[in-house]
PyMOL Python script that loads the backbone (N, CA, C, O; Angstrom):
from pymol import cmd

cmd.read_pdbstr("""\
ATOM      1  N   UNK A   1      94.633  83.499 120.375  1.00  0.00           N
ATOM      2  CA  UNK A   1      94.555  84.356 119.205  1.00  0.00           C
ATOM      3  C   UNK A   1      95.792  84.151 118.341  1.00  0.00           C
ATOM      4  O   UNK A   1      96.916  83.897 118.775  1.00  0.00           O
ATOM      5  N   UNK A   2      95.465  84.285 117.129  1.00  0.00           N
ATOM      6  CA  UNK A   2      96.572  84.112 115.777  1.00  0.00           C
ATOM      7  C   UNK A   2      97.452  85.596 115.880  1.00  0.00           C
ATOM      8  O   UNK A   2      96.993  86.723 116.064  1.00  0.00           O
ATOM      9  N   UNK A   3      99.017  85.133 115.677  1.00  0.00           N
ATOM     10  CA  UNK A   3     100.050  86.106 115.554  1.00  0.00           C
ATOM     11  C   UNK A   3      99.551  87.023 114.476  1.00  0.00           C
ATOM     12  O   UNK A   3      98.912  86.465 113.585  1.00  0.00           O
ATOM     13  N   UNK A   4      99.736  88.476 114.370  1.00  0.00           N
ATOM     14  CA  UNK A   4      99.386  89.535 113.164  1.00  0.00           C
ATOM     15  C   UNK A   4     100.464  89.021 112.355  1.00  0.00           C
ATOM     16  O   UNK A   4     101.597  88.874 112.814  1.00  0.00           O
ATOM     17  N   UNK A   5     100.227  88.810 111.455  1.00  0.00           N
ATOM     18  CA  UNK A   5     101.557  88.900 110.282  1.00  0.00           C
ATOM     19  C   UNK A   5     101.553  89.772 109.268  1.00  0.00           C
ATOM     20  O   UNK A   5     100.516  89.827 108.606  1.00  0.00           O
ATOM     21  N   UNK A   6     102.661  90.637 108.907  1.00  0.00           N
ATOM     22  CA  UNK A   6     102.526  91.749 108.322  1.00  0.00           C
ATOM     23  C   UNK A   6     102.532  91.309 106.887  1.00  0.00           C
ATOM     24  O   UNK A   6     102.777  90.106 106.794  1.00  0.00           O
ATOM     25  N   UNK A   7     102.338  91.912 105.748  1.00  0.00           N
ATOM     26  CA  UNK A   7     101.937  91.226 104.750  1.00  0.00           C
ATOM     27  C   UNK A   7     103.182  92.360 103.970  1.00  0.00           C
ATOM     28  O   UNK A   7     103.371  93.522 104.329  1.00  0.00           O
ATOM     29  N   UNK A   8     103.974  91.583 102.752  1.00  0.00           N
ATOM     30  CA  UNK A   8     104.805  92.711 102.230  1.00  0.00           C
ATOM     31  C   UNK A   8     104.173  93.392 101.068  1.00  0.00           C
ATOM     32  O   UNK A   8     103.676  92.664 100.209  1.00  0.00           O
ATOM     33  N   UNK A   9     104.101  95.138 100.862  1.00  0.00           N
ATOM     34  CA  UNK A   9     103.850  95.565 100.096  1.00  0.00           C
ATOM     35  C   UNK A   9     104.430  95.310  98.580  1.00  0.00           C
ATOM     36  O   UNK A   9     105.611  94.967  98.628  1.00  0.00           O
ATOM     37  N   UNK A  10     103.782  95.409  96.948  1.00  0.00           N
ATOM     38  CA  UNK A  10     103.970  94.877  96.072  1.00  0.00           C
ATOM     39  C   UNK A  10     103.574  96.002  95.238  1.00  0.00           C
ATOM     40  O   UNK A  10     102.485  95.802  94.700  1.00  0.00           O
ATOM     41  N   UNK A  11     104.102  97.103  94.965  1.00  0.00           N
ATOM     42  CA  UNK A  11     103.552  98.273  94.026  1.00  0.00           C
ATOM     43  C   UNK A  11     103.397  97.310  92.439  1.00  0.00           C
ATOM     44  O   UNK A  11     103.878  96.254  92.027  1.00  0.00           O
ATOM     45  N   UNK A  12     102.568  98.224  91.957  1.00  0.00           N
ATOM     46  CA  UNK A  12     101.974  97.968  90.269  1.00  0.00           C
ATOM     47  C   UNK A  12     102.965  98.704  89.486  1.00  0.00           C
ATOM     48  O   UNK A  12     103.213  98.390  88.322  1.00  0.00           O
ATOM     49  N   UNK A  13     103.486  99.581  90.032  1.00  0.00           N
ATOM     50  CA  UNK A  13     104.526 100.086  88.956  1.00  0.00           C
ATOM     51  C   UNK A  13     105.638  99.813  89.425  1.00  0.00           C
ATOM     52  O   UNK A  13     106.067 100.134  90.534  1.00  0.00           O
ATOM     53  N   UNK A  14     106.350  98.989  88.311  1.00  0.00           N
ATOM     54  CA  UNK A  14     107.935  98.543  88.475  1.00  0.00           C
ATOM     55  C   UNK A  14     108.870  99.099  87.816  1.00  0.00           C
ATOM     56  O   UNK A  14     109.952  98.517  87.886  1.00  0.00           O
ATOM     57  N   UNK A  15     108.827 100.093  87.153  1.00  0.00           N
ATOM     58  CA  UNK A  15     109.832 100.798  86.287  1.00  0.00           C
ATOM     59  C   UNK A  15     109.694 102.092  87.270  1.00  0.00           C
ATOM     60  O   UNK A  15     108.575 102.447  87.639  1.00  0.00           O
ATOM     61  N   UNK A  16     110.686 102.675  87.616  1.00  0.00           N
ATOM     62  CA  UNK A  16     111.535 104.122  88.630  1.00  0.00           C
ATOM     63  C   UNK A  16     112.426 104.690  87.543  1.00  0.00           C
ATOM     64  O   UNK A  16     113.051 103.961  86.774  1.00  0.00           O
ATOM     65  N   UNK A  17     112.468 106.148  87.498  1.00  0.00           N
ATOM     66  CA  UNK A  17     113.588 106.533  86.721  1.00  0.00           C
ATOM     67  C   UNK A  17     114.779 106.871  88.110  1.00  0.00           C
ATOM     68  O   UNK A  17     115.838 107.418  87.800  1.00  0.00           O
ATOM     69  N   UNK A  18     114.611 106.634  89.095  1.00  0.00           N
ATOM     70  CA  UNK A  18     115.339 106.860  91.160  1.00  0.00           C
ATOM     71  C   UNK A  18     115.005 106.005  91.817  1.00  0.00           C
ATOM     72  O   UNK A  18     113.857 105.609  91.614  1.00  0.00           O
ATOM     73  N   UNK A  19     115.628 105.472  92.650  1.00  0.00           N
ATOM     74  CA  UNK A  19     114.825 104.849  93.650  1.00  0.00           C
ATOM     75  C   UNK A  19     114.701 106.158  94.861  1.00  0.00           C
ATOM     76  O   UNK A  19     114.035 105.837  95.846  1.00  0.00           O
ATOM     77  N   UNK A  20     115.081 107.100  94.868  1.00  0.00           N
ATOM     78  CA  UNK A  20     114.411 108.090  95.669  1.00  0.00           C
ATOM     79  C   UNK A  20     112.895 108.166  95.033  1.00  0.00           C
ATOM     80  O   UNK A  20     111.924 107.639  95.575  1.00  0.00           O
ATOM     81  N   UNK A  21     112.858 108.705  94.131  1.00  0.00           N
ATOM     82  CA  UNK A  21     111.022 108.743  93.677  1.00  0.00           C
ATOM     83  C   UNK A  21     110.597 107.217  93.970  1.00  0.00           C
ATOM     84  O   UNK A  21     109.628 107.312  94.723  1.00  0.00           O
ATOM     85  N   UNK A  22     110.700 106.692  93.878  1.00  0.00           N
ATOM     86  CA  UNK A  22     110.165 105.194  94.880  1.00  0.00           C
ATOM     87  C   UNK A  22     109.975 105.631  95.945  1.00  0.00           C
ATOM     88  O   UNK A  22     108.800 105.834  96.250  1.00  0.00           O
ATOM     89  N   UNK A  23     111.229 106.002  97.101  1.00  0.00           N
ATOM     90  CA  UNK A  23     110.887 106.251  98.363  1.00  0.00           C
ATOM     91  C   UNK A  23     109.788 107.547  98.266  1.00  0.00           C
ATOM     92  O   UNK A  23     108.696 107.154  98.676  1.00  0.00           O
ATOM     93  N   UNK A  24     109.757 108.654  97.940  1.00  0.00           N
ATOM     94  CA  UNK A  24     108.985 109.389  97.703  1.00  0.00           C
ATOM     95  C   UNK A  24     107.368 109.208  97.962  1.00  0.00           C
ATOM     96  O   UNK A  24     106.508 109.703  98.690  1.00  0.00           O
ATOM     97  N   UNK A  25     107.479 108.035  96.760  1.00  0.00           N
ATOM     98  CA  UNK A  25     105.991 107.739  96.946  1.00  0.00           C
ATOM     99  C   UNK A  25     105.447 106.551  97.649  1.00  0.00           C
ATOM    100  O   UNK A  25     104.330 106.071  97.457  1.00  0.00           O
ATOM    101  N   UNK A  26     106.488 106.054  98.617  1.00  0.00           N
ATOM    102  CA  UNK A  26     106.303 104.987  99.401  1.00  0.00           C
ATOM    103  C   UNK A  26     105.632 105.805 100.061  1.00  0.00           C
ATOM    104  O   UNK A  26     104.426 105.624 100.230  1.00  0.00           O
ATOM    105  N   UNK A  27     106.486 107.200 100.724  1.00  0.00           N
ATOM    106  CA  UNK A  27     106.171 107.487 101.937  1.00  0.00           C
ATOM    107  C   UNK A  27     104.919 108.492 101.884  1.00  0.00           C
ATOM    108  O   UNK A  27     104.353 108.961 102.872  1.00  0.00           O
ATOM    109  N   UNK A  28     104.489 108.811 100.091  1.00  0.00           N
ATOM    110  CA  UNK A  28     103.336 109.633 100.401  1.00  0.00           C
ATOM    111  C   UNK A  28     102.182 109.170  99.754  1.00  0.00           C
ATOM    112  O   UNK A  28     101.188 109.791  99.378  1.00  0.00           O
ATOM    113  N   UNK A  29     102.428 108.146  99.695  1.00  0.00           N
ATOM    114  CA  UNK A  29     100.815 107.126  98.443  1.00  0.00           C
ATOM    115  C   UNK A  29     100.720 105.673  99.462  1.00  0.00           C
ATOM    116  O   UNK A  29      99.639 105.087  99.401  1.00  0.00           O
ATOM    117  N   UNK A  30     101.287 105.354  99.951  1.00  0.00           N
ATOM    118  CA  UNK A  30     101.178 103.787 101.073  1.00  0.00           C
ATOM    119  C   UNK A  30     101.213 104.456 102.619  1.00  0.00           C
ATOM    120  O   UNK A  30     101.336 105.618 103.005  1.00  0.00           O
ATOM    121  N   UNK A  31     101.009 102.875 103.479  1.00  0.00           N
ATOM    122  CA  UNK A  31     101.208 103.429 104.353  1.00  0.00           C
ATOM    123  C   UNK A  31     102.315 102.606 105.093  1.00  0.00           C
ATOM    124  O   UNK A  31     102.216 102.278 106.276  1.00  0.00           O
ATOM    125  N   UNK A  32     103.392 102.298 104.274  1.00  0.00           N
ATOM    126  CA  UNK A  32     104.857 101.632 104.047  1.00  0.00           C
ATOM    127  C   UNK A  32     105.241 102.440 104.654  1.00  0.00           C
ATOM    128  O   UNK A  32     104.635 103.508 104.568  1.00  0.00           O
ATOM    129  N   UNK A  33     106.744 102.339 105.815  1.00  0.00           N
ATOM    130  CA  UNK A  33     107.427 102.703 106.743  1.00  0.00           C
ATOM    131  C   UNK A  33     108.579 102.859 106.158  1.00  0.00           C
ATOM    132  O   UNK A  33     108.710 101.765 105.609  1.00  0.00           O
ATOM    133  N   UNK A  34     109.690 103.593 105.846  1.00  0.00           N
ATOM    134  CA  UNK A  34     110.648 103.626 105.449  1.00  0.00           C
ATOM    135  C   UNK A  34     111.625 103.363 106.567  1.00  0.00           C
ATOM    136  O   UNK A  34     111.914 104.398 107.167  1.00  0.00           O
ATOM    137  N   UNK A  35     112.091 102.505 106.924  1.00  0.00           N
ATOM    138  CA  UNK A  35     113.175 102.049 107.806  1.00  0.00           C
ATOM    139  C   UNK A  35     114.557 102.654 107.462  1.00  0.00           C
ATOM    140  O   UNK A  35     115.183 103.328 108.280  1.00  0.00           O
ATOM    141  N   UNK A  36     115.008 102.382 106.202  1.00  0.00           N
ATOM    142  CA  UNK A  36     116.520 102.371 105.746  1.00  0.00           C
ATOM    143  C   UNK A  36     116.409 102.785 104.674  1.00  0.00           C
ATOM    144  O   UNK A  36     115.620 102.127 103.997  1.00  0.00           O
ATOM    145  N   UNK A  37     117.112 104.087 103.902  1.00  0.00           N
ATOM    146  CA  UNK A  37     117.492 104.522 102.916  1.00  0.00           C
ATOM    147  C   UNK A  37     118.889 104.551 103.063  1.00  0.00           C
ATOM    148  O   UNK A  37     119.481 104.988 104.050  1.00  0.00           O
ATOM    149  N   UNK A  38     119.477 104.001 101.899  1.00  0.00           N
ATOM    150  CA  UNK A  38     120.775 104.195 102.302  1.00  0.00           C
ATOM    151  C   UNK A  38     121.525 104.237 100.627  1.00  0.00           C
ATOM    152  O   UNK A  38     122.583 103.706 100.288  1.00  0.00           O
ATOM    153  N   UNK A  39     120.566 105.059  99.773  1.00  0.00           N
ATOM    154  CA  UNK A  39     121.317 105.230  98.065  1.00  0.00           C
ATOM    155  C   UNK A  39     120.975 104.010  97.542  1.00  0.00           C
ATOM    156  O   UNK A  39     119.897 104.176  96.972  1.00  0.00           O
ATOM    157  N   UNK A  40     121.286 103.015  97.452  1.00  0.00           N
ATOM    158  CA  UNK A  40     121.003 101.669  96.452  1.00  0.00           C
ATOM    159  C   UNK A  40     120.118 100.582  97.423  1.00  0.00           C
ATOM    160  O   UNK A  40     120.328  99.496  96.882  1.00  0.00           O
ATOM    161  N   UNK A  41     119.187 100.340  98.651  1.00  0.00           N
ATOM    162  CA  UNK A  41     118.556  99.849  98.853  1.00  0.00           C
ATOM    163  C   UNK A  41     117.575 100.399  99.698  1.00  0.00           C
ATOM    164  O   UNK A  41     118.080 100.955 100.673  1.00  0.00           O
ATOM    165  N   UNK A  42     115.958 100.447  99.649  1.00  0.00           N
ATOM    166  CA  UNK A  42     115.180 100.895 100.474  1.00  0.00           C
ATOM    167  C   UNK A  42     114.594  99.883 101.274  1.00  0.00           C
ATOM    168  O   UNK A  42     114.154  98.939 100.618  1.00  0.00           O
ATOM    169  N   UNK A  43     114.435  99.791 102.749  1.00  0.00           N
ATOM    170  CA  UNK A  43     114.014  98.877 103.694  1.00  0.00           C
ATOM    171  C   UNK A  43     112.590  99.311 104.481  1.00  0.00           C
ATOM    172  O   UNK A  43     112.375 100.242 105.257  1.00  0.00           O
ATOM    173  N   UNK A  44     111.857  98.435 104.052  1.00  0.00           N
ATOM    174  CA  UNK A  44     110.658  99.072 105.281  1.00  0.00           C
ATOM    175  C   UNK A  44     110.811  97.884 106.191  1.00  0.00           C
ATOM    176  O   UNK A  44     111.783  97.144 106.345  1.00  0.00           O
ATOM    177  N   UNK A  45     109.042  97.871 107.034  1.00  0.00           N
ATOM    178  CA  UNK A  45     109.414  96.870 108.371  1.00  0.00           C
ATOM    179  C   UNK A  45     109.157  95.438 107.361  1.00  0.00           C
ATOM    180  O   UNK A  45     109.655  94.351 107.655  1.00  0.00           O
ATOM    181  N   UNK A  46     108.293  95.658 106.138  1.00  0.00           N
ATOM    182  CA  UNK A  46     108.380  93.940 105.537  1.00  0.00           C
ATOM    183  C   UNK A  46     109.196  93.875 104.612  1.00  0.00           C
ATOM    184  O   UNK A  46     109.689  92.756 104.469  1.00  0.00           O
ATOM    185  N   UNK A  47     109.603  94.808 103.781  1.00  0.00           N
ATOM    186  CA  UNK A  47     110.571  94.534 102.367  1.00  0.00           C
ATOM    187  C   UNK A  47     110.943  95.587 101.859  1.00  0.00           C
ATOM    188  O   UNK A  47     110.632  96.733 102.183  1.00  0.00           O
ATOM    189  N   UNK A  48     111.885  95.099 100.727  1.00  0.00           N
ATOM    190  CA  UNK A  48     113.631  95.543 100.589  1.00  0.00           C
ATOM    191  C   UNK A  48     113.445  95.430  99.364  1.00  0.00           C
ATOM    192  O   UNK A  48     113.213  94.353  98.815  1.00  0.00           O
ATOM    193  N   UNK A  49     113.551  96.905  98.589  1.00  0.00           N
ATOM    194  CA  UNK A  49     113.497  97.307  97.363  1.00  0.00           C
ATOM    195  C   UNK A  49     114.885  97.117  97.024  1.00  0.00           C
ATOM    196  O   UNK A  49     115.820  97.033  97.821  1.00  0.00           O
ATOM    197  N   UNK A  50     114.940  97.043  95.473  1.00  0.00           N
ATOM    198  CA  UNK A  50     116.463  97.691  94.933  1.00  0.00           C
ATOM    199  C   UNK A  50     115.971  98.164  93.857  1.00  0.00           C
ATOM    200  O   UNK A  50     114.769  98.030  93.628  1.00  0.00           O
ATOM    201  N   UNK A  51     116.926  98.900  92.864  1.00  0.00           N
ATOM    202  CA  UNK A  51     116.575  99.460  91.430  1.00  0.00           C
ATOM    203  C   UNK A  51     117.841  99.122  90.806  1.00  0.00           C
ATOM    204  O   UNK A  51     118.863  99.217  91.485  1.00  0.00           O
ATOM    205  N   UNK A  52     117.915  98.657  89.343  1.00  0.00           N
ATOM    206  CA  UNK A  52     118.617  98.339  88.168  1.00  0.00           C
ATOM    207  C   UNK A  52     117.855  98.592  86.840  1.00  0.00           C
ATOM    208  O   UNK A  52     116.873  98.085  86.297  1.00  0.00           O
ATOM    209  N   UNK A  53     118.848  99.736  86.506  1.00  0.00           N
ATOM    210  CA  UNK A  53     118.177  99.629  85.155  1.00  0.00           C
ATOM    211  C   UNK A  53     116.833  99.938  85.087  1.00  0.00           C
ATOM    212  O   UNK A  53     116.062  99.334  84.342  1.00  0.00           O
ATOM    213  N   UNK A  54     116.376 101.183  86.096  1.00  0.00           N
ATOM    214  CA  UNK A  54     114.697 101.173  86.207  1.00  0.00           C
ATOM    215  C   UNK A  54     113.724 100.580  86.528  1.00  0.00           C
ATOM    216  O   UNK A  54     112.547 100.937  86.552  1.00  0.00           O
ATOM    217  N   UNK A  55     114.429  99.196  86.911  1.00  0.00           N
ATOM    218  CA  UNK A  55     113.240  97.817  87.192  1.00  0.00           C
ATOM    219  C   UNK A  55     113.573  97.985  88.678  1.00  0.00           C
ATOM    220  O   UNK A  55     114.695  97.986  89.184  1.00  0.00           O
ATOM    221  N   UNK A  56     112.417  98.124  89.265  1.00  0.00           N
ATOM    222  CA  UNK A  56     112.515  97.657  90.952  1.00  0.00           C
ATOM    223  C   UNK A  56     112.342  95.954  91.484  1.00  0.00           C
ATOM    224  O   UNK A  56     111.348  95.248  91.659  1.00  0.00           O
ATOM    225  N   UNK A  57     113.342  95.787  91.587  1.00  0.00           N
ATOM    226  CA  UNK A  57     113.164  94.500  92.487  1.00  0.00           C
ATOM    227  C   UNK A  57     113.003  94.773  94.122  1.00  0.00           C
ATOM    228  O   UNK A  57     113.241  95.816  94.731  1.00  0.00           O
ATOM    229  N   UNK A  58     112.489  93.419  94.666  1.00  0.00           N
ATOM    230  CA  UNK A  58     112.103  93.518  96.018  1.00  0.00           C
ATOM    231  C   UNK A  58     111.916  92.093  96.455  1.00  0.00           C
ATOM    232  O   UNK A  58     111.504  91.163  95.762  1.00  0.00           O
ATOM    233  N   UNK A  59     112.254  92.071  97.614  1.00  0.00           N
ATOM    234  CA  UNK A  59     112.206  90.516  98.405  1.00  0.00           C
ATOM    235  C   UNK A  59     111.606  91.053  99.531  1.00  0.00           C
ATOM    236  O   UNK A  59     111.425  92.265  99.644  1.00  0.00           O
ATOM    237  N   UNK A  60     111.151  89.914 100.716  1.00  0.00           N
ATOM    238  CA  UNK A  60     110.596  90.368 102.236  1.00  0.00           C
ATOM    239  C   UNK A  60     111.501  90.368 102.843  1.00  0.00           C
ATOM    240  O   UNK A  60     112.419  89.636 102.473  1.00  0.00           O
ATOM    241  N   UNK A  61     111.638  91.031 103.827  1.00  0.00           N
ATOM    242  CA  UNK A  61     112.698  91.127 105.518  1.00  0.00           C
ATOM    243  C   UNK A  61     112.727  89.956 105.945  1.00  0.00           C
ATOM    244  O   UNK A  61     111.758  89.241 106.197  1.00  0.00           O
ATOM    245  N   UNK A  62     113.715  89.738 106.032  1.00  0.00           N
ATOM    246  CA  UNK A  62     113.892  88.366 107.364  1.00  0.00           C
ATOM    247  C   UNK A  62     113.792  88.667 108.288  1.00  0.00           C
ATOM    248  O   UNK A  62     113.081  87.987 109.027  1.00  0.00           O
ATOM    249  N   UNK A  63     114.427  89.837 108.794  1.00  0.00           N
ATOM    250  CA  UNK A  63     114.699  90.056 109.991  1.00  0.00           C
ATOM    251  C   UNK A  63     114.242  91.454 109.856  1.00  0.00           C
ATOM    252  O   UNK A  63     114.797  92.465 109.427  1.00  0.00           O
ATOM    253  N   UNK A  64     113.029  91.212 110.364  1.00  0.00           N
ATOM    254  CA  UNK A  64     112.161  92.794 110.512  1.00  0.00           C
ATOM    255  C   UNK A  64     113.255  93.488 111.864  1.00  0.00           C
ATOM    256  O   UNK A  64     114.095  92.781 112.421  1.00  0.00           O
ATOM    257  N   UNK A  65     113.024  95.038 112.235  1.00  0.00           N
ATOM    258  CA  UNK A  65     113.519  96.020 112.908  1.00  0.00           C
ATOM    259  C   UNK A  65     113.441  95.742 113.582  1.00  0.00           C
ATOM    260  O   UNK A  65     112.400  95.151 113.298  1.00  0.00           O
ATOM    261  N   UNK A  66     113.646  95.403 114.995  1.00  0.00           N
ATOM    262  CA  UNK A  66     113.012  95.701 116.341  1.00  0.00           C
ATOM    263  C   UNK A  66     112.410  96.671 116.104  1.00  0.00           C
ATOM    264  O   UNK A  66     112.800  97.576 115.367  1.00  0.00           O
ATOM    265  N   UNK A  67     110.568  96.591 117.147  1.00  0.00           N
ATOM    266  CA  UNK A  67     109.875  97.816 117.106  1.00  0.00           C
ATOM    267  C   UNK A  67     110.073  98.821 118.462  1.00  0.00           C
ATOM    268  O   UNK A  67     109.865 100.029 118.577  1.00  0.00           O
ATOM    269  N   UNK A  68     110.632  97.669 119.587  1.00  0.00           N
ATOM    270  CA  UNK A  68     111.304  98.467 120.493  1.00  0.00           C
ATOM    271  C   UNK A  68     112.294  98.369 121.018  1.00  0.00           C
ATOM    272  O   UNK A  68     112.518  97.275 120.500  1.00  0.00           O
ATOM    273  N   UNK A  69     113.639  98.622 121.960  1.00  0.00           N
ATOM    274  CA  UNK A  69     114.566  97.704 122.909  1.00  0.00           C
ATOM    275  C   UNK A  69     114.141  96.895 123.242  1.00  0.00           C
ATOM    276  O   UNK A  69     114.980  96.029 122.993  1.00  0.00           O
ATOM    277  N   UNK A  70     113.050  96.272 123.854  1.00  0.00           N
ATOM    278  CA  UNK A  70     112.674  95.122 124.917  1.00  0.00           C
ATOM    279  C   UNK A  70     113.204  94.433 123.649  1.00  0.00           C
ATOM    280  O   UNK A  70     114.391  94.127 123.534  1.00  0.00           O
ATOM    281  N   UNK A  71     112.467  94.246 122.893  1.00  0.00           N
ATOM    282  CA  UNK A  71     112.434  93.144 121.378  1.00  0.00           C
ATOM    283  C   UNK A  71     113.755  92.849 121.398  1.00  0.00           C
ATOM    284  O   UNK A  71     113.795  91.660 121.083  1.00  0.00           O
ATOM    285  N   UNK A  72     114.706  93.178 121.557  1.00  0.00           N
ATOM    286  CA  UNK A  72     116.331  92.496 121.077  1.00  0.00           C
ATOM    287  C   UNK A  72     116.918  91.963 122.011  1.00  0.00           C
ATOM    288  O   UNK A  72     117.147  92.411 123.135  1.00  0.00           O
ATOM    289  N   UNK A  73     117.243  90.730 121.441  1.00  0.00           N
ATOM    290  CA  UNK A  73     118.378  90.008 122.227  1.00  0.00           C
ATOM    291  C   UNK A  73     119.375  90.108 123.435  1.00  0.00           C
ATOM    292  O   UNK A  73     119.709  89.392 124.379  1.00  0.00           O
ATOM    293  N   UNK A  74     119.659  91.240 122.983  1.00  0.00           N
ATOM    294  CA  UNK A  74     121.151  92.341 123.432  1.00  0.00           C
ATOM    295  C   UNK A  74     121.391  92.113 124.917  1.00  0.00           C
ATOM    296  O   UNK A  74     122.306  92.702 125.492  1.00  0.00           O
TER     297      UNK A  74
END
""", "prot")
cmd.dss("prot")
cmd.show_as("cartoon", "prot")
cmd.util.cbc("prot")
cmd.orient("prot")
């Protein structure tokens, strides 16, 4: 059987007056995971918002979360 590969979310609206109201409606209109808020970047398990100037940019995770301990290296 073929690996699941998670596919990264791509909202239609790219203008935010926050990137909190981004997270907002990540977490109540998708079914996007909020990993990392941390003020100037939002992380789910596939991709990594930013905001400038109202425009949301976003790239994919390289390095998705571990989903459990076993998963890491460590």
């Amino acid at each position: 059987m073929g690996k699941l590969v998670e596919v990264m979310y791509v909202p239609k609206k790219l203008k935010w007056e926050t990137l909190g109201s981004f997270k907002k409606f990540l977490e109540t209109e998708t079914t996007e995971k909020v990993v990392i808020y941390n003020g100037y970047e939002i992380i789910t398990e596939t991709t990594r918002y930013g905001l400038c100037d109202s425009q949301l940019s976003y790239s994919p995770v390289e390095n998705p979360t571990p989903k459990t301990k076993r998963d890491t290296n460590v």
